[in-house]
N, C-alpha and C positions, 0 to 999 in steps of 0.2 A: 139253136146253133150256138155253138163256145165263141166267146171271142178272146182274144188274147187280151190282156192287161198287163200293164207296163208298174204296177203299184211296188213301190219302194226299190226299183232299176235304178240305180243311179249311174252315172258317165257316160260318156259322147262313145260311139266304135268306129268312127271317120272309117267309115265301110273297108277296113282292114281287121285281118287276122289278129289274135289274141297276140302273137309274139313280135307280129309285125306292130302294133300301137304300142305294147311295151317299147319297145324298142326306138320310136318315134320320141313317144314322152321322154324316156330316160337319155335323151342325145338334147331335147331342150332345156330338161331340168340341168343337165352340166355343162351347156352353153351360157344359160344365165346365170348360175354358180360363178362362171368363169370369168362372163363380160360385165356382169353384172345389169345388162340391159338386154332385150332380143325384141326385135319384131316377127310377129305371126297372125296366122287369120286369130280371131277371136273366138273363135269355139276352142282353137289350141289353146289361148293363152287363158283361159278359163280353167283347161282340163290341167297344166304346168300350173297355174297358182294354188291350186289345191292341192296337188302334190310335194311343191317346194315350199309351202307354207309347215308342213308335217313337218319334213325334213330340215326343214329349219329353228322349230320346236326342237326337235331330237336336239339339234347341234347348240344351242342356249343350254341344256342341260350339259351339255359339257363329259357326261361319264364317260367309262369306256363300252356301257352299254348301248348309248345313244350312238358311239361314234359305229360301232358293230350291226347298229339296226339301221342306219344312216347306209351304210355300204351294201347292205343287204338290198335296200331298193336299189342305189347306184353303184353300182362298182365302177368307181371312178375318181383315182384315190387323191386323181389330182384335184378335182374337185372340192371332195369332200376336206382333203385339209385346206382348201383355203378356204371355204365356211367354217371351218371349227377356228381356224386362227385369226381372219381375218373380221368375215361378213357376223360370226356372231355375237362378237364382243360389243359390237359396234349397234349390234339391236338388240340386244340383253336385257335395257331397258321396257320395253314394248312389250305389251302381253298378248300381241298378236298384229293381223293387219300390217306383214310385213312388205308384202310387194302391189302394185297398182297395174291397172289395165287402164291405158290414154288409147281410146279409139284413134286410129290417123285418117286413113283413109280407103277407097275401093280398088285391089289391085288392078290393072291393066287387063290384063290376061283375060281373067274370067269374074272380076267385081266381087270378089268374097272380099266383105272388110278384116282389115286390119288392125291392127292395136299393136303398141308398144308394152311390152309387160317389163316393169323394171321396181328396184328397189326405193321404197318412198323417199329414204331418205340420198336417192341417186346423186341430185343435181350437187348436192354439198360435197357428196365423197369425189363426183368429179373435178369443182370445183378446185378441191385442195389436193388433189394429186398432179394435174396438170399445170405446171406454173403456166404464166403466159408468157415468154420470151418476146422482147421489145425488139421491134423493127427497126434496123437499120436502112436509113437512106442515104443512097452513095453519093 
């Protein structure tokens, strides 16, 4: 009897069609482009860090070849300029191990855990964009 073998398969198919997953990934890769931070189950935020880690390569190269290969997985130009001007200046330094997975916790719904997937160096970039505006009491 044959059995099937899964030998050098790599990626998760969250029991959806080829254009349906694309399509899922490429909407969290430019969410967290965007937000800089996203919460999702942890097998996503697994399959989104391997993906936006590439992409984030490309965009530290800076060419216009990077930015062309860049778009070719996302088209999504708002995104992708604010990784090229913003998010990769800013990790330029790093020769990889750009984004982090913080498990949080088991959703409600149906208990698939969770994880936060965000930029390591998140809390600083927060930090110094958000002043903190002092409380007036009347």
């Amino acid at each position: 009897m044959l059995s099937k073998v899964r030998h050098r398969v790599d990626g998760r198919l969250f029991g959806r069609t080829t254009n349906q997953r694309k399509a899922l990934l490429r909407g969290l890769v430019a969410s967290l482009f965007e937000h800089q931070r996203i919460e999702t189950t942890v097998a996503k935020a697994k399959e989104v860090k391997r993906i936006g880690e590439r992409i984030i390569t490309l965009s530290i190269r800076g060419d216009l070849h990077a930015k062309r290969l860049a778009l070719s997985y996302l088209p999504n130009r708002a995104a992708i300029a604010k990784l090229f001007s913003e998010i990769a200046p800013r990790l330029s330094g790093r020769s990889g191990g750009y984004l982090r997975i913080v498990k949080t916790r088991n959703r409600v719904k149906d208990s698939s855990p969770m994880a936060v997937l965000e930029f390591v160096d998140y809390e600083d970039v927060r930090k110094s964009s958000t002043p903190v505006k002092p409380r007036r009491h009347p």
